[in-house]
N, C-alpha and C positions, 0 to 999 in steps of 0.2 A: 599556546603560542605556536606560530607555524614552525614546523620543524627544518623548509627548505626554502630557499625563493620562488618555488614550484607548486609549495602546499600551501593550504591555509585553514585555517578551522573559522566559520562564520563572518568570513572577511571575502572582500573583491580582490580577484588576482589580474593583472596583464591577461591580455587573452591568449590563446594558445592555439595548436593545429589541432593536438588533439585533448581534448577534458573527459575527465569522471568524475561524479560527484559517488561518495558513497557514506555511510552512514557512521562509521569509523575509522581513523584514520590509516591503521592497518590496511582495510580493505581498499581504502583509496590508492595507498602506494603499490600495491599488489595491482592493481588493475592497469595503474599508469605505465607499470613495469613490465606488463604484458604489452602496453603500445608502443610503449617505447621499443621491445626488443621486435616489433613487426606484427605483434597477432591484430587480430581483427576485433570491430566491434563488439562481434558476438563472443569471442576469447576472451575479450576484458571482463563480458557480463556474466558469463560464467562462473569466473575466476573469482570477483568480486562478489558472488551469492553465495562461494563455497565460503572464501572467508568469514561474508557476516556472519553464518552459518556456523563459525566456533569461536568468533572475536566476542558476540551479541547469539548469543544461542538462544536467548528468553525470547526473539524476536523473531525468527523464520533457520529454516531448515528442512531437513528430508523427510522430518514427521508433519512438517505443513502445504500450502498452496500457494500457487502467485500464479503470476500473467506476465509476459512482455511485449510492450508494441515496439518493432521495428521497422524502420522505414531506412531503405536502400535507393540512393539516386536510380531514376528512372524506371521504378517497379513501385507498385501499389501497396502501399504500407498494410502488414499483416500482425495476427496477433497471434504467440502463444501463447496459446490456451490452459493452462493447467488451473482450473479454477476446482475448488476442492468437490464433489462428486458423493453423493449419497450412497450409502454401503445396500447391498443385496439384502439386507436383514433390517436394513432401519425401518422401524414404525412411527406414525405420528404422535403426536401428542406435545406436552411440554419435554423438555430435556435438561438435562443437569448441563451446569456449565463447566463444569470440572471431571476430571474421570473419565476413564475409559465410552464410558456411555456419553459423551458428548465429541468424541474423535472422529468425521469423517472418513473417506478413503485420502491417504497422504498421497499426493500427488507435484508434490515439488520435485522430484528427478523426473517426472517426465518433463517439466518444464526445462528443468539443466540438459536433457538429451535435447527435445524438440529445438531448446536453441543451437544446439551441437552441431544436429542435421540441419539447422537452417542456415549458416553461415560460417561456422568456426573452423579454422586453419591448421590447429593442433587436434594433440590428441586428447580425451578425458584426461587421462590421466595425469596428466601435467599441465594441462589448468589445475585440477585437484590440488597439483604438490603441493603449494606454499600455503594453503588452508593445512593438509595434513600436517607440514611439519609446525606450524601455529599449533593446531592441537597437540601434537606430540609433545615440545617442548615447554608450552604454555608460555600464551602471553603475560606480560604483565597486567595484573587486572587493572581497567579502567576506574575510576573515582564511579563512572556514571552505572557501571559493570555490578562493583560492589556494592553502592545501593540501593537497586533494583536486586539485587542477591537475599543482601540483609532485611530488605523491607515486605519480600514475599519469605522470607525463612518459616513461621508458620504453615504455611499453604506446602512448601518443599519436604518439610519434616512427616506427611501426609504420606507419601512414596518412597520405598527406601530405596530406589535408584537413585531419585530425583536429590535424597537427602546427602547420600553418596557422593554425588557428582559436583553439588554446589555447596554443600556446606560442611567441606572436607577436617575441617581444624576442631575436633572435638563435638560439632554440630554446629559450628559457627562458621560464617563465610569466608573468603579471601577478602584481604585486605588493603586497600588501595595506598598509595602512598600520601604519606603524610606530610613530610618535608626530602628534603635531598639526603638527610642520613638513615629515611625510613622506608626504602624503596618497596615497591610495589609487592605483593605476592606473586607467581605464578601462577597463573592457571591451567595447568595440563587436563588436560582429556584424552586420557588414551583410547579409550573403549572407542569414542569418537575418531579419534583417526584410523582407528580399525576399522569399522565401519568405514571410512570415506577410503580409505586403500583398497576393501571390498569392492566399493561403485568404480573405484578408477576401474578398475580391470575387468569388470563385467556390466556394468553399467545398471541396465531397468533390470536385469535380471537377479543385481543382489535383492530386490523387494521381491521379484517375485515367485524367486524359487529361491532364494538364497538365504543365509542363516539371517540375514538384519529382517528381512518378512517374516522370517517362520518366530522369532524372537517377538517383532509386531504383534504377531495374530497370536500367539500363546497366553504375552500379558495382558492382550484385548479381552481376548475366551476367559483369562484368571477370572474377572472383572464382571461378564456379562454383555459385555460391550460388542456391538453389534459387527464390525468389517471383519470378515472371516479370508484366509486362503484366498479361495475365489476370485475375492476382490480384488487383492494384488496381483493375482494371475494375470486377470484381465489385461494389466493397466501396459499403456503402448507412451513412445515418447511424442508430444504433445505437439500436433499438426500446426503448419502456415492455416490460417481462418481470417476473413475478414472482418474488421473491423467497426464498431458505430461511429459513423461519422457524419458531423454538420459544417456548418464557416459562422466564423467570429471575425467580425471586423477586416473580412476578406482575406482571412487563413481560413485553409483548409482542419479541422481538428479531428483527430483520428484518435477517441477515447474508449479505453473498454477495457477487459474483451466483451461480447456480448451476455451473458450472465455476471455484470458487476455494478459498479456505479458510475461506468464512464456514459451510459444513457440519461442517467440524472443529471452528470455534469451538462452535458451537451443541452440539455434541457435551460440551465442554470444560466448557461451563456446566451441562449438565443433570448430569455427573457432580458436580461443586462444588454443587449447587442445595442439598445439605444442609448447607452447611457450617456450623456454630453458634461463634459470636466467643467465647462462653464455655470452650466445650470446647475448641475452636482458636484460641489466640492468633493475632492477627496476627503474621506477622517470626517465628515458631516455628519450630521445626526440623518441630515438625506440620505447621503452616503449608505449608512449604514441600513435603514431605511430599508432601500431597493436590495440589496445584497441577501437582508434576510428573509424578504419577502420571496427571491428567487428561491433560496435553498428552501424553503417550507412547501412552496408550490411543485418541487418538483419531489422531494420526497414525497408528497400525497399521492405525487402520481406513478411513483415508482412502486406504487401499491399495486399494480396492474401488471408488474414487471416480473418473467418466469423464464427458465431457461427454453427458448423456441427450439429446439429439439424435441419438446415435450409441450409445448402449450403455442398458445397464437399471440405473444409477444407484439406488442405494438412497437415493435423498434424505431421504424419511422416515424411515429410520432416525437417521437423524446426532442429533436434538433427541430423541428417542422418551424418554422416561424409563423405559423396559424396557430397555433395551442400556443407559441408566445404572448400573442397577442393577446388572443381570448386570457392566457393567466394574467397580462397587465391588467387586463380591464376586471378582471376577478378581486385582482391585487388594489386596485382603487378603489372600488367597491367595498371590501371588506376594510379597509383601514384598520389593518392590522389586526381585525378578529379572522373566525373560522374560514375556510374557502365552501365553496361548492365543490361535487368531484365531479368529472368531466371521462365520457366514454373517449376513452384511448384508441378504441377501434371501431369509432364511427364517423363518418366522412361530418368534418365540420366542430371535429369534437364536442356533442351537446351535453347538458346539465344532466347528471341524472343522479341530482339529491341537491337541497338546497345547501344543506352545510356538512362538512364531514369532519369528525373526531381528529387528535391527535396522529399522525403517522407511526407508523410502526418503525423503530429503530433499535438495533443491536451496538452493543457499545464493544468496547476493545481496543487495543491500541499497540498491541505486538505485533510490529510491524517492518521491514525495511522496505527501503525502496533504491533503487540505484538508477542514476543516470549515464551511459557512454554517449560521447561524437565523437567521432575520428575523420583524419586528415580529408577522406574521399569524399564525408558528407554523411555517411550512414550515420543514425540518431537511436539508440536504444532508450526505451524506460522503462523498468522492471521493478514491479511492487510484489512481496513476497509476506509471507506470515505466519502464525500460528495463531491467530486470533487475538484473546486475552494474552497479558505478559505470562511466558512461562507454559503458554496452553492450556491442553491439561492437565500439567502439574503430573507427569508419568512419565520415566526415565523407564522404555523395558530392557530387562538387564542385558548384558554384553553390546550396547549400541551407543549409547553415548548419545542419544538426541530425546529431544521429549516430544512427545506427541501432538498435534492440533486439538484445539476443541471449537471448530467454527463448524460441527454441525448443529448449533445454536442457531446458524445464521439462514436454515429455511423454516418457512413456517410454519406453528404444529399441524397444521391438519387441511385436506382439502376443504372448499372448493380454491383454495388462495392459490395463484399460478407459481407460486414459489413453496409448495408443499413437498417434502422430500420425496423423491422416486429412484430406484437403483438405476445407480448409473446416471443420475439428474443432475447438473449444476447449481450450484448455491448460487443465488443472485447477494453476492458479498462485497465489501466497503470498498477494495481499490479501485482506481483508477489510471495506471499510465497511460499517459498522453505525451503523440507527439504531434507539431501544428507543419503545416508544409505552408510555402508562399512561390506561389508561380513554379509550383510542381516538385519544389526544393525542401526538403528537413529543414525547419529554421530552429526549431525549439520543442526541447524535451522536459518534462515536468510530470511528478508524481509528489505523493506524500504516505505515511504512516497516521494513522490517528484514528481507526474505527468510522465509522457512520461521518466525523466532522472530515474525513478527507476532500468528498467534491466540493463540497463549498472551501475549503483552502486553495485547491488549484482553481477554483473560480477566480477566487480576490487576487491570487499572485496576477493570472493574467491579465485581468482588468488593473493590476495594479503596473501592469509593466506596457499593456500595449494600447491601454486607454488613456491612462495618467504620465505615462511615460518615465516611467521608476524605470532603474539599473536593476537587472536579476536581484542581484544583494538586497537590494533596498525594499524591492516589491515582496520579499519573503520578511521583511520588517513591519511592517507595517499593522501595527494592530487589528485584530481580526473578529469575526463574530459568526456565532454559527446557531442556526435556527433549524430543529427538523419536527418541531410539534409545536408545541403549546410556546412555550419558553425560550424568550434570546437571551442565550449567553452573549456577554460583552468582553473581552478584554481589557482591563481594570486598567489599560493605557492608552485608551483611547482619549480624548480629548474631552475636559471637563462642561460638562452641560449636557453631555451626549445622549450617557442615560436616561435623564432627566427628561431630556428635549422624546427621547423616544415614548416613556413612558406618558408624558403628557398627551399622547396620539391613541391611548388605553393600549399601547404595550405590555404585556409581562415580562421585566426584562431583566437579567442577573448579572453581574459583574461580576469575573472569576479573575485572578490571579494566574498568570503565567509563567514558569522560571523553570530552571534547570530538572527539576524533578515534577514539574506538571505536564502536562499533556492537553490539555484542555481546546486549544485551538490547530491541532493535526502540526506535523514539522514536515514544510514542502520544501522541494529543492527544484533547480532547473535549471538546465544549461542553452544557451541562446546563442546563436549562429549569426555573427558582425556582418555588414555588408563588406568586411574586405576578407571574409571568407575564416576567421579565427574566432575562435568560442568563448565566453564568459559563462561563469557562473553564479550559481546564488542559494545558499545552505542557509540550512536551520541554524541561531544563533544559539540557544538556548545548549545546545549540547555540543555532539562530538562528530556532526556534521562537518564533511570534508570534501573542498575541491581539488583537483591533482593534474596539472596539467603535463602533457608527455611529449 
């Protein structure tokens, strides 16, 4: 239930001057309470990544990576960068998805600095506070907290940090409340707010000379695990970078950073750009149809996709509305069987195979994402992670965080442009995106959910600025998500659907969605009214939260 006439959890609020959407509702009121008291966008987004970062620890923090795109009235929407980075010592091959040996270089503080120096008004170390004292004091655990706790306890019993940290009562979790005479457990983490008192006052430099790095790279080294010293040495707070950008429906969209999936999205949109609500019902077996036709086409082609630091990345291509076209008519053509694959970096994009296999996709789903607007217009959206829930499942001792495992997320082995290289970008599952309209932030939008992310902020935007759904409504909307062989359906979609698809020689699956699935990504978005106040639109299923300030 909303706890204010300010808050709400999966509901439409009155619009505001200024909104946050954040992933818990802690983090939400913490952010709001930063605009409210005067900080700036970038203060709320900060604030709001420390917090998930001990409310939702299984989901992103200082052992993982993210990105933010921001976009400030009259200056060119930029992205930082902290996308997670291959260690000096990684080699190819397959990789464990758990373990030390699947941990990247952590690089989420340089995104908390890079946003710092990009725009923030205060100091670290008070953004930091109200996460530290969250973890000092411990929150009460969440329902959704403790069974995400209980439901990996195996996998946690694996590390005895990890076992330490979360499953403190004997070996068993905290415990969420039951009725009003069985109130919640606490959850303190203190080792964690030690660590984050560390970063307040010395910032990049607790990783990389500091005891929370030398802790890192010790239980890495226990292990075998590749990111050594060095790697954290290197690492600097995470630069303004330009952005992938195309237009949808005469926005501008500014999705990335450039090693992620905001290229596929933009891919995903220019093939939908035609869609007509008349000819295409909404919730259609059509519908559905084109939508997964897009996400399939453009994962095939994000097979081409590598960090352009190190390869010849066809970034132009992804938004180009020539390889749109050419995919529709690919897309008719096959009627729902294999595609052709199509040279990304040849003028005209030609054929070069008649049919191509399944795409390559990484699963996972630990993830946050946060949205800021604030009164002047600036529009934050910041997707953050540790890949799988939990990572990998490795608490190193005195730190209080668990590590990433998204170096899963490059390829094992050359020639593939997403092969690991020190210092290389992982081309990995987020996307924040913000859309501009006549030069202005109108809308911010991100999600959590592995590989199904672009195609969820696909359908919300087609769902809100083609069909003309309210934020709220366009993140309702039953969804489907296609990146191989196989379309998953949302088991609420409209009866006949499946049916209607499969009769077209679809392969097509029905999944269930509810409070402890994942299956179709959780998007959120906030959207800028023509009289100048913000609305929003959170995932239903959970603990998704708007806050207006």
């Amino acid at each position: 239930m909303p706890t204010s006439s300010s808050e709400a959890i999966g509901r439409e609020l009155p619009a505001g001057p200024s909104v946050v959407t954040a992933m818990h509702p802690t983090a939400a009121r913490i952010g709001r309470e930063v605009l409210a008291s005067g900080g700036s966008a970038h203060d709320a987004a900060i604030a709001i990544l420390a917090a998930m970062s001990v409310v939702e620890p299984f989901m992103s923090g200082l052992g993982g990576h993210g990105a933010a795109i921001v976009a400030v009235p009259g200056e060119p929407p930029c992205a930082i960068d902290a996308s997670a980075v291959g260690p000096q010592a990684a080699g190819h091959g397959p990789r464990p998805m758990r373990g030390v040996g699947a941990t990247p270089v952590p690089t989420a503080l340089t995104g908390w600095t890079g946003l710092h120096a990009a725009g923030a008004t205060r100091d670290l170390g008070s953004l930091l506070d109200p996460a530290i004292r969250a973890a000092r004091d411990g929150e009460p655990v969440a329902w959704y907290t403790a069974l995400m706790i209980a439901s990996h306890g195996r996998l946690l019993r694996e590390d005895a940090g990890a076992a330490a940290l979360f499953l403190p009562h004997d070996g068993l979790p905290p415990q969420a409340s039951a009725s009003q005479r069985a109130p919640a457990d606490p959850f303190p983490q203190p080792e964690l707010a030690a660590t984050l008192e560390r970063v307040a006052e010395h910032g990049l430099d607790e990783l990389r000379v500091g005891p929370t790095g030398r802790a890192i790279c010790e239980r890495i080294a226990r292990d075998g695990g590749p990111v050594t010293p060095a790697d954290l040495a290197a690492l600097e707070p995470a630069p303004r970078s330009p952005v992938p950008t195309a237009t949808f429906r005469g926005y501008e969209v500014h999705a990335g950073p450039v090693a992620s999936a905001g290229p596929s999205l933009l891919e995903m949109l220019a093939i939908l750009d035609d869609l007509d609500p008349q000819e295409t019902p909404l919730g259609s077996a059509a519908y559905y149809a084109r939508i997964a036709d897009a996400q399939r086409a453009a994962f095939l082609d994000r097979e081409q996709h590598g960090d352009p630091r190190f390869v010849d990345a066809p970034l132009a291509a992804y938004g180009d509305p020539e390889l749109a076209a050419a995919r529709r008519a690919d897309l008719a053509l096959a009627r729902g069987g294999p595609l052709p694959r199509r040279d990304l970096s040849a003028p005209g994009y030609p054929r070069v195979g008649e049919h191509a296999g399944p795409a390559r996709t990484d699963a996972g789903a630990s993830t946050t994402h946060v949205n800021v607007a604030t009164a002047d217009g600036t529009m934050i959206a910041a997707t953050f992670t540790l890949g799988y829930p939990f990572g990998a499942a490795v608490v190193p001792p005195g730190t209080g965080l668990l590590l990433g495992n998204t170096l899963h997320q490059f390829a094992d082995a050359p020639p593939h442009p997403n092969a690991v290289a020190p210092g290389k970008r992982a081309v990995w599952n987020g996307a924040p995106t913000v859309l501009l309209r006549d030069g202005r932030p109108v809308l911010a939008v991100g999600a959590p959910g592995g590989p199904r992310i672009p195609g969820a902020i696909a359908q919300v935007l087609v769902a809100h600025l083609v069909y003309g759904l309210s934020p709220q409504r366009a993140t309702e909307v039953p969804r489907i998500v296609q990146t191989g062989e196989v379309a998953y359906l949302d088991d609420r979609a409209a009866g006949g659907v499946a049916e209607a698809l499969r009769a077209e020689g679809r392969t097509v699956e029905t999944l269930r969605e509810g409070p402890f699935a994942s299956n179709f990504a959780r998007p959120s978005l906030i959207v800028r009214q023509e009289s100048g106040g913000y609305v929003g639109g959170v995932d239903a299923w959970r603990l998704g939260t708007i806050a207006t300030a």
